[in-house]
N, C-alpha and C positions, 0 to 999 in steps of 0.2 A: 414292874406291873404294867399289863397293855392297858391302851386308854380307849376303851370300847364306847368312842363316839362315832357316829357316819362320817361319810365325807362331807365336806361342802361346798356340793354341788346340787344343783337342781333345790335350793332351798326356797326360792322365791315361790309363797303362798298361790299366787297368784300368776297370769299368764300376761306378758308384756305384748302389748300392740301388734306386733311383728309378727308375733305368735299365734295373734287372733288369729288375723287376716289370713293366715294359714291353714289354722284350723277351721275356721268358716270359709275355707277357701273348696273344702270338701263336698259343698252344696252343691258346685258344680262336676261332676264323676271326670269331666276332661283336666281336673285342676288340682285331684289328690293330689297328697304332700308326702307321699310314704318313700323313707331314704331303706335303703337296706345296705346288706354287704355281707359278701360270701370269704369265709375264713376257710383254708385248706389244710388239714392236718398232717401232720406224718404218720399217724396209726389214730385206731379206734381209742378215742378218750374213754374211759372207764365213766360207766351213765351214772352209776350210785353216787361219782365225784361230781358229776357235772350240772346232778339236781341240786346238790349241795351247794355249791359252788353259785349258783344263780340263787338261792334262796339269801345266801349269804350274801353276795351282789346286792339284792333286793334289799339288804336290812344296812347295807354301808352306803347305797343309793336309794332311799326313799323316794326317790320321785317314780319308780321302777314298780311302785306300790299304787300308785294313786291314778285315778282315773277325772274325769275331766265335769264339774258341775257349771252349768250354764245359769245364767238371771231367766228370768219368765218368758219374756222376749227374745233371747237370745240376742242379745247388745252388750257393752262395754266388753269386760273382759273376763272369759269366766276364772273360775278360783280352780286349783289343785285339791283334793280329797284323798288322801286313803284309803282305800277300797277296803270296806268292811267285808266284802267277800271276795276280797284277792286270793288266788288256785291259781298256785303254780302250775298246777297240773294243767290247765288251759292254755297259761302261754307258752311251756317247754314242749317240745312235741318230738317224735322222731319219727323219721321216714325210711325211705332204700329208695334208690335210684335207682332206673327202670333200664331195658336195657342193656350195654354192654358197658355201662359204667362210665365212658365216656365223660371229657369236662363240657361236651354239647351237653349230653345228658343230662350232667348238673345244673348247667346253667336254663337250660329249656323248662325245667321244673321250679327252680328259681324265678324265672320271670313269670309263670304263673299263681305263684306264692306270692309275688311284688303286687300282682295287680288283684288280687282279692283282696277287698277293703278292710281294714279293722275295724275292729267291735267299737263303737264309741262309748260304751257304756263301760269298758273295761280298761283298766292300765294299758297305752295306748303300744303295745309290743306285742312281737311273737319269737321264740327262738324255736331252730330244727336244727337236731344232730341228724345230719341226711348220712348212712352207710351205704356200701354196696360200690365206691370208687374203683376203679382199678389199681394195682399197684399197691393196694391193701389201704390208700389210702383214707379220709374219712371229711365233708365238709359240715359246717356249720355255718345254715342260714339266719339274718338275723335284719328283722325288718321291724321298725319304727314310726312313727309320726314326725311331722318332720318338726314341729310343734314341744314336742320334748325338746330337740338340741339342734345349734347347726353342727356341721361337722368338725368343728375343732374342738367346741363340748363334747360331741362323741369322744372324739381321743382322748382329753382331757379325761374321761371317765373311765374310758378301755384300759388307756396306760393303768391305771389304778388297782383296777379288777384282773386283768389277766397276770399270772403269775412268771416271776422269773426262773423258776425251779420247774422241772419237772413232777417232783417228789413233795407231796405234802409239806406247807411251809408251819410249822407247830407257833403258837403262841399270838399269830393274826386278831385283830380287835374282832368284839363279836359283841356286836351292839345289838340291843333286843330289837323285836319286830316293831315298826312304829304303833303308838295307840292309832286307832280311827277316832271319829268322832260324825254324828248324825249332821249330814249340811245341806241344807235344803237348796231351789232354787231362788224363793224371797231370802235367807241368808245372802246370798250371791249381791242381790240387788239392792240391800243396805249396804254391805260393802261397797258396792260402786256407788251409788249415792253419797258415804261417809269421803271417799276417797275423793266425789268432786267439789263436798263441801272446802274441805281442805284443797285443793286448787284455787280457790276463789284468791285467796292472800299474795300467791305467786302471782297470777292474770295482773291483778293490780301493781305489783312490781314490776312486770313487762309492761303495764301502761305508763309510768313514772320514768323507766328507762326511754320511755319512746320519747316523753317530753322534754326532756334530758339533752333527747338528742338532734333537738331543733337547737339545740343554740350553734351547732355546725349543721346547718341546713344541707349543706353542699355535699357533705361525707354520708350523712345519711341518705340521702338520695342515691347515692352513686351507690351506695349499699345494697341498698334495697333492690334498684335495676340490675345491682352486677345475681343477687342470687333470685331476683323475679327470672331473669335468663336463665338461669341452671337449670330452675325444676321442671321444666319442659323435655333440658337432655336428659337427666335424672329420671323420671319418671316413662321416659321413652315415647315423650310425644311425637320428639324429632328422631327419627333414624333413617336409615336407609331401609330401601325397599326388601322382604325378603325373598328370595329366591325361588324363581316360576318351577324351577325341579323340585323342590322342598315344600312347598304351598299346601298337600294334603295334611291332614290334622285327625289323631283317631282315639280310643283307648286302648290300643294295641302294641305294648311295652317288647322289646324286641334287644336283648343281653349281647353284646362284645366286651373281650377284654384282651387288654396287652399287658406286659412289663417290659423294661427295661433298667437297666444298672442305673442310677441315681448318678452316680460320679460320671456315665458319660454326656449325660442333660446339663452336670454340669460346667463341665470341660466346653461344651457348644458354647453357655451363654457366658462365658467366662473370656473363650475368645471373638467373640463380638462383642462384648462392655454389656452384656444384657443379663437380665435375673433369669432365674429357673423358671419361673413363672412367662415369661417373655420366648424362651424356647419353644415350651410345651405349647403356648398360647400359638406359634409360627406354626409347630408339627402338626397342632390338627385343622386349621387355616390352610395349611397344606393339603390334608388328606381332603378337603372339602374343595379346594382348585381341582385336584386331578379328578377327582369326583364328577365337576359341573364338562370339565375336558372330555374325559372318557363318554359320558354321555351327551358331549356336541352341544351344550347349553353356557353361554357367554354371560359371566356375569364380573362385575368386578369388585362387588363390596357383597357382605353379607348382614344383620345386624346380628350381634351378640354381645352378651350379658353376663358380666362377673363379679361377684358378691367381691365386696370390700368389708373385711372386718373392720368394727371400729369398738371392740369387745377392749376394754381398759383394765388397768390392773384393780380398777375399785368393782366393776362389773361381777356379779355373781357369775359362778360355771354355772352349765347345761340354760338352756332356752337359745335364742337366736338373737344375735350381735350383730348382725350384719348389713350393709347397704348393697346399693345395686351401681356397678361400672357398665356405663352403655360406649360399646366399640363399634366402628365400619370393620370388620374383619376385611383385611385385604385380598381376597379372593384372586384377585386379577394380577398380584405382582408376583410372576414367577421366580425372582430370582429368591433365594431363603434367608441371605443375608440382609436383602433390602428390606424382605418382609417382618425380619424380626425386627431391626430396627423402628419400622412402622410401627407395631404393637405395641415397641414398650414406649415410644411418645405418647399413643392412644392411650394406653393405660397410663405414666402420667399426670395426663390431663382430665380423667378419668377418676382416681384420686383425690385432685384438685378442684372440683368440681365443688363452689360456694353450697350447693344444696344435697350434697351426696348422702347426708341424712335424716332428709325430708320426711321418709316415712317414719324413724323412730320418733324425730320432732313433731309431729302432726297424727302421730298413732293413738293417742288415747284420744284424739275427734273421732278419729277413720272406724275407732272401732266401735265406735255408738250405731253406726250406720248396720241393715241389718245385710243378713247375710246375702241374700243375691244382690244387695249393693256392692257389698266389698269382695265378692269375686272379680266388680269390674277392674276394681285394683289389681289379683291377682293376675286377673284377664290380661295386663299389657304382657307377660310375658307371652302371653301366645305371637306374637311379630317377634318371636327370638329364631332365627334358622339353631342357632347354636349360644347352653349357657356350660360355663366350664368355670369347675371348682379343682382348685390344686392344697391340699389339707395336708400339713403335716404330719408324717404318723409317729410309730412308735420306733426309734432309731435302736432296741434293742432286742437282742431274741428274746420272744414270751411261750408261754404255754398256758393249756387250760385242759383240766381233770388230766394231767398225764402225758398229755400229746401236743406236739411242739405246735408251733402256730407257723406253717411255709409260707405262706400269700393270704393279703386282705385285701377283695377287691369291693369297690363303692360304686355305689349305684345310688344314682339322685334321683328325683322324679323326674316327672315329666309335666311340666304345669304349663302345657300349650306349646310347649317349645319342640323342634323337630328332632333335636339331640341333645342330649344332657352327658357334662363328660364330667369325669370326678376322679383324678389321682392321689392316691398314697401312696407314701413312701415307708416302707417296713424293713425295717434293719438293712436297708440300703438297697432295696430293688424298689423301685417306684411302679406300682401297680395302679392300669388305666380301667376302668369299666365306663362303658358306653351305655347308654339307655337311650334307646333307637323309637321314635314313632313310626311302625312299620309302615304307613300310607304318605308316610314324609320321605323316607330312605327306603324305595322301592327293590333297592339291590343291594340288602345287605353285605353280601359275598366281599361286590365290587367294591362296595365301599368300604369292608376291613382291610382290602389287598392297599386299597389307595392311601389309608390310615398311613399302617405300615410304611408305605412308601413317604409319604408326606413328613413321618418323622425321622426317618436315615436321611434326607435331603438337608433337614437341620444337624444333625446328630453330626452328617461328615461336617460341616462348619469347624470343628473343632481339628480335623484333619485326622490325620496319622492314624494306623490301626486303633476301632473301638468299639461297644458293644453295640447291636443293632436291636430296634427295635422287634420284640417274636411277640406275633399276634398268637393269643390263648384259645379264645375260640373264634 
């Protein structure tokens, strides 16, 4: 007998600190939070499956239902609802691609689906089965808040939902649509209130720990100084300057994407003692030297920003887990060996960093504050030249309504940062998308050609014949 419960994911009522900040991060239109990511099919999925298919999504992932109630003020944190007039019909949608079908094509309509805001008032998603590919074949756009999940909740949920069959899989759980329930915005605001009643008991144990911890005077102190010092790096007080070529800032979202074979990223950092994440982190620290060279501009660090999971196995799935790694990107060290090794000390130390999760510890303060406060939070990302997410994907072939799933490329925002890069890895091609501020990267072209280049300069590391990186668009 199937056991026609949801999954559990995205169960938490309510929206964690990190998630605010986020989501009232949207006050300022330079600071959207919207992730997306373009799925390539091998043929047209059959549409009767594919509404099916996402309604059923919707009723195994509830959060896919609900829309976003704020307090009166918009302060603490607002709550998850149900949308009593959730229609699918608004967020599935279908299109054609203009055209000669082209993956520019795709992707040029893409980036301006990425930068049209979502509805706040609705379940904060939108999906497009986009037709009209060349080669017969078919993509599917799908853009998010970023406030729902980070990117390993995505997978986490994706792996779930998409299927390993081509062919209708018979006897699948089919759990009913969730009830709603009327939830106002004073609702919202006894909940926070109740919620900081109950904090008062814990504050007092962190006061009783503190007293505790004078009977070693000396350890506490040296405590205290060792993570007073961190949350300066952490929070990205101290970084390096960023880059006089990269310096313009716009709302003007601007799509590249690469792949390359996964076993040869890993072969590179395998023979220099480095992770996968330490390669890729070299490859486009690369593309970003030859970049500053090509256009005659001398810089030797850049600052850049990379989310540290610190999502536990007690952690609910979907909402966001993550801290923030602040890097020098070594811009200035040509050689690729020396540079990866640079990056993975940075990272590291980076890692190890006493206050690396400052914001989830100091999040339910941060988010009383109101909203054009706490974009100032958001705001330090803008001194990011470069933020780079490397996400696990789905290590196995999937399909959805029928048709196989070839490529999933991700696309993160753009929250003041001059490029935003985000790799999956899908049944072992590791797929790269870029999300470009066009008034930051004035020369797109040049600087896909230098991508490219910047990561076969890591890739030979490994030596002997292997796969190179092919830029997509």
């Amino acid at each position: 007998m199937t056991d026609d419960k949801p999954l559990d994911w995205g169960v938490e009522p309510e929206m964690s600190a990190v998630d605010t900040v986020m989501w009232r991060g949207d006050s300022d239109r330079r600071l959207r939070s919207t992730i997306s990511m373009v799925e390539i099919y091998d043929c047209e999925p059959d549409w009767d499956r594919l509404v099916a298919a996402h309604d059923w999504g919707s009723r195994m992932a509830p959060r896919f239902r609900q829309r976003v109630v704020e307090s009166p003020l918009r302060t603490g944190t607002p709550s998850w609802q149900v949308d009593p007039d959730f229609d699918l019909h608004y967020h599935l949608r279908r299109v054609r691609s203009a055209g000669d079908g082209s993956m520019r094509e795709l992707f040029t309509l893409c980036e301006q689906l990425a930068m049209t805001p979502l509805d706040p008032a609705r379940p904060p998603w939108e999906g497009y089965l986009i037709d009209g590919l060349a080669d017969g074949k078919t993509a599917y756009f799908l853009k998010a808040h970023h406030a729902l999940t980070d990117g390993l909740g995505a997978i986490l949920v994706l792996a779930q939902l998409h299927s390993t069959s081509r062919d209708p899989i018979p006897g699948k759980p089919q759990p009913p649509a969730p009830p709603s329930k009327d939830m106002s915005a004073v609702d919202v605001l006894i909940r926070q209130i109740g919620e900081e009643i109950a904090r008062v008991p814990k504050l007092a144990g962190l006061a009783v720990d503190g007293v505790r911890a004078l009977t070693d005077p000396k350890e506490a102190v040296r405590r205290v100084l060792r993570y007073g010092r961190s949350v300066p790096r952490v929070a990205g007080l101290i970084s390096v300057d960023g880059s006089p070529l990269l310096a313009g800032r716009s709302v003007s979202w601007r799509f590249s994407a690469f792949e390359v074979e996964f076993a040869a990223l890993r072969a590179a950092g395998k023979a220099v003692g480095a992770s996968v994440n330490d390669v890729y982190l070299g490859g486009l620290i690369g593309g970003f030297r030859r970049y500053h060279e090509r256009k005659g501009v001398a810089v030797e660090a850049i600052p850049v920003a990379i989310p540290i999971s610190v999502r536990s196995d007690d952690d609910a799935a979907g909402g966001n887990r993550i801290a923030v790694g602040r890097l020098a990107g070594p811009v200035g060290i040509a050689d690729p060996f020396e540079r990866v090794l640079t990056i993975r000390e940075q990272v590291r130390a980076a890692r190890g960093e006493p206050a690396v999760d400052v914001f989830n510890t100091i999040g339910p303060v941060v988010a009383w504050l109101p909203g054009p406060v706490l974009t100032q939070f958001s705001g330090t990302t803008s001194q990011n030249d470069l933020q780079a997410s490397n996400v696990p994907g789905i290590p196995w072939e999937t399909f959805v309504a029928g048709a196989k799933v070839e490529r999933m490329y991700p696309f993160g925002p753009l929250p003041g940062c001059a490029v935003m890069a985000t790799m999956i890895t899908h049944n072992g091609v590791a797929c790269l998308g870029l999300n470009i501020d066009a008034a930051a990267v004035t020369d797109i072209e040049l600087f896909a050609d230098c991508l490219v280049e910047g990561f076969d300069e890591v890739l030979d590391l490994a030596g002997g014949e292997h796969a190179r990186m092919l830029r997509v668009i």
